[in-house]
C-alpha positions in Angstrom: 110.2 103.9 87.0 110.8 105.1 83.6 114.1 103.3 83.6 116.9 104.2 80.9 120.2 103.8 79.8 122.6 104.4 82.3 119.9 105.5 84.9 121.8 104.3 88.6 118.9 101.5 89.8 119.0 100.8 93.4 117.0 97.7 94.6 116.4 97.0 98.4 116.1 93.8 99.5 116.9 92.7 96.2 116.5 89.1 96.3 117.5 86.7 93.7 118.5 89.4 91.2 115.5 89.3 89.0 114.8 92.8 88.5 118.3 93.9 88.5 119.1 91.9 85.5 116.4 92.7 84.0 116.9 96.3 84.4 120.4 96.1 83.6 119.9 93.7 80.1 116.6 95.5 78.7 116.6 98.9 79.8 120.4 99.8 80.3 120.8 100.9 83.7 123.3 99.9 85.8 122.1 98.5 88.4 123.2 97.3 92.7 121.0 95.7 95.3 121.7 94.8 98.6 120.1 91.8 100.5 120.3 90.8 104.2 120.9 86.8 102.6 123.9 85.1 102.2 122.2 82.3 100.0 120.0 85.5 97.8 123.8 86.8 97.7 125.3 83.7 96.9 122.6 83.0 93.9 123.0 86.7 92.8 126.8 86.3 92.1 126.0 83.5 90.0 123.3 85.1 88.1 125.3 88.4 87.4 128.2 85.9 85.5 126.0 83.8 84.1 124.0 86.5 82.3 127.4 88.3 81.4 126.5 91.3 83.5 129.2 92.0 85.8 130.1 95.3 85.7 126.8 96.7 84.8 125.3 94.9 87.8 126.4 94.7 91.5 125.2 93.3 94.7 126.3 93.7 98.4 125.2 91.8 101.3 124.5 94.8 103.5 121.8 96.4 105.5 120.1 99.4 103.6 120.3 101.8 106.0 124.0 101.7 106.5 123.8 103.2 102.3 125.3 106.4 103.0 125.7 108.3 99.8 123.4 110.9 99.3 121.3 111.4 96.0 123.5 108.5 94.8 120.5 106.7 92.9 118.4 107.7 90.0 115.9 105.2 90.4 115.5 102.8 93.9 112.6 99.9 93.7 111.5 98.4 97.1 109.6 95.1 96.8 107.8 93.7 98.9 111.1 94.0 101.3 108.8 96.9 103.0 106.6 94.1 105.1 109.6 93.4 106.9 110.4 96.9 108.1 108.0 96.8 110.8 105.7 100.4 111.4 107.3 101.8 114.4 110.4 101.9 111.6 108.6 103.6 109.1 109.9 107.1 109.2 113.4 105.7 108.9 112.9 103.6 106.1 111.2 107.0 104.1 113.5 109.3 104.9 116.2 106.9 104.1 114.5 106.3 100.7 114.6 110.2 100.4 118.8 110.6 101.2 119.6 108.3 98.8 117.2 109.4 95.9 118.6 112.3 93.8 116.2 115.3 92.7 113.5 114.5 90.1 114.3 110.6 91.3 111.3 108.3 91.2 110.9 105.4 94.4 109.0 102.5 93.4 107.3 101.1 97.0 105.8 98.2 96.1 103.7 96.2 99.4 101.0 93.8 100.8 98.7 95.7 102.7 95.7 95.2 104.9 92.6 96.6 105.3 92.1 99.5 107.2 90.1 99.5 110.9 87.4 101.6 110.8 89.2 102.5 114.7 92.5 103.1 113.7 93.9 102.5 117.0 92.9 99.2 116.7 94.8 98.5 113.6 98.1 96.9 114.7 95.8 94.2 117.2 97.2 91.1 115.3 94.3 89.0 114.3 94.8 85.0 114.9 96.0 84.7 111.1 98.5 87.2 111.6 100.3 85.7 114.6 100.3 82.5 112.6 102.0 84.1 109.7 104.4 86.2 111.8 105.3 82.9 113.9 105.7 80.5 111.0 106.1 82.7 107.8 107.1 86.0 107.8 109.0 86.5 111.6 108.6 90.1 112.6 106.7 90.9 109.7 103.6 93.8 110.3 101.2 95.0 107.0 100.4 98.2 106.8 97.6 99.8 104.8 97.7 102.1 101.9 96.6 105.1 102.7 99.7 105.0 105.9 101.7 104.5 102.9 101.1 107.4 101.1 100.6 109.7 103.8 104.4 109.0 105.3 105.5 109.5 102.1 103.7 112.8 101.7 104.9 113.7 105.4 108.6 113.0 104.9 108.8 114.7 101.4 107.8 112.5 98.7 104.8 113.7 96.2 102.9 110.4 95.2 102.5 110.7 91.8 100.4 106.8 90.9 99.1 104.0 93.2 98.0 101.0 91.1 95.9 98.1 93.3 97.6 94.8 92.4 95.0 92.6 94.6 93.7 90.6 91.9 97.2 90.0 89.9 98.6 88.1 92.9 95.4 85.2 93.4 97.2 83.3 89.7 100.5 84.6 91.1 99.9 82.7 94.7 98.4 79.9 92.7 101.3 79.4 90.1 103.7 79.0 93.0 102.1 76.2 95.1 101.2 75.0 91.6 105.6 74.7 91.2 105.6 74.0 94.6 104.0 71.0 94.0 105.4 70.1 91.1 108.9 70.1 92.5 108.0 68.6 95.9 110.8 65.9 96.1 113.2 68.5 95.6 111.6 70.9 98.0 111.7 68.5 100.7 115.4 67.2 100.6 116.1 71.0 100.3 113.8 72.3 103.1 112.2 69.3 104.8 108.5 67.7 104.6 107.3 69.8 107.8 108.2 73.4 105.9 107.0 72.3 102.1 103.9 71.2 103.7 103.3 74.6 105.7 104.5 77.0 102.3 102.0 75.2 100.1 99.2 76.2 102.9 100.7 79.6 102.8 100.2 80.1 99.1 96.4 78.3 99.2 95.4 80.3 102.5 96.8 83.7 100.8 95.5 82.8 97.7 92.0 82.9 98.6 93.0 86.5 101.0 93.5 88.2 98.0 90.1 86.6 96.6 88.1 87.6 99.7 89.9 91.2 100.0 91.2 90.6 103.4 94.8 90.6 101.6 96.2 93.4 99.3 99.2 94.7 97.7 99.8 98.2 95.6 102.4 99.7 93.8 103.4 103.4 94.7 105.2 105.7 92.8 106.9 109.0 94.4 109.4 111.3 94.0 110.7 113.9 96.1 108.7 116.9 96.4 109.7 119.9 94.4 108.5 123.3 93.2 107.4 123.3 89.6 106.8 120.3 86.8 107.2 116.9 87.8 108.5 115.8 84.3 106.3 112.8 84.1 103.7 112.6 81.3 100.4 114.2 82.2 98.3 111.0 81.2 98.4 107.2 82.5 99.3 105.9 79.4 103.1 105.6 79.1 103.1 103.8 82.1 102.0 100.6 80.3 103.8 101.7 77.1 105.5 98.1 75.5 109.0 98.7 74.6 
């Protein structure tokens, strides 16, 4: 996102804070997210005084598309909130995305994906692994794949300017969490109860080995709104894994 100081970072579905503090302590920005959670709002709170940010960081507990304030963000970052969204609610969600980014803004859209049917009509028929995810994971929850990603965001006014496959990244990633999963079982279960630790730590195992088998994937996307004339980004790759 080419962050920098005093760049306005909008997160959606911001979860525990992570990247908001983040943002705000080593790149300057100041930073808001909104979540749906009372407990991610809860923990947020916590995180913004114990890291000495308040005032540089803020959080609501608020839908995203009641945000109202047009071109009121420098920089938004979506992720992996987007699986949640549903398809049928795409176009809403992009040209949300679009009122609340300013001109030369840059979206970071950041989502699992599936594979796409070589009969695209086909593509929403939930396989049996899906409607045990969507029952017992992820409620409501519906992958897309990526190249319905970045034609909605061409369609509804974003030019795509990098996609960057992340399949591979996320089979340690799975792993590391049912490996802390497991390490902090007796906690997990007087939190959340035997029944849901032992159906998570199936989750990260089964999903684990999606991402192996490329059933499973999940990219990063950047846009920005479409304009006439330069982009202002860089002309090579490079910077984007510059080390600061």
């Amino acid at each position: 996102m080419r962050l920098s100081s005093g760049d306005r970072l909008l997160d959606i579905g911001c979860g525990w804070g992570g990247l908001l503090c983040h943002a705000a302590r080593h790149y300057g920005v100041k930073a808001h997210g909104v979540t749906l959670s009372k407990e991610q709002y809860d923990y947020c709170q916590d995180k913004i005084a114990r890291e000495g940010l308040a005032g540089q960081v803020t959080v609501e507990l608020r839908d995203y598309r009641t945000l109202d304030q047009a071109e009121a963000c420098d920089k938004i970052a979506q992720i992996e909130m987007f699986e949640h969204v549903g398809i049928d609610n795409h176009d809403r969600h992009f040209l949300q995305m679009h009122k609340l980014l300013r001109s030369r803004g840059l979206y970071l859209h950041q989502a699992s994906t599936r594979m796409a049917t070589r009969d695209l009509s086909k593509f929403r028929k939930p396989t049996q692994y899906q409607k045990v995810i969507t029952r017992f994971i992820f409620p409501g929850g519906e992958f897309d794949y990526i190249g319905l990603s970045t034609t909605n965001l061409e369609r509804l006014g974003f030019e795509v300017h990098d996609v960057e496959a992340m399949r591979e990244h996320y089979i340690p990633t799975l792993r590391a969490w049912g490996e802390r999963l497991h390490a902090n079982q007796v906690a997990a279960i007087a939190e959340a109860g035997a029944q849901k630790c032992r159906l998570w730590a199936m989750y990260f195992t089964l999903f684990a080995f999606a991402f192996e088998r490329n059933t499973v994937s999940v990219f990063q996307t950047l846009a920005s709104k479409r304009r006439r004339g330069p982009s202002g980004l860089p002309l090579n790759r490079e910077s984007l894994y510059r080390q600061d």
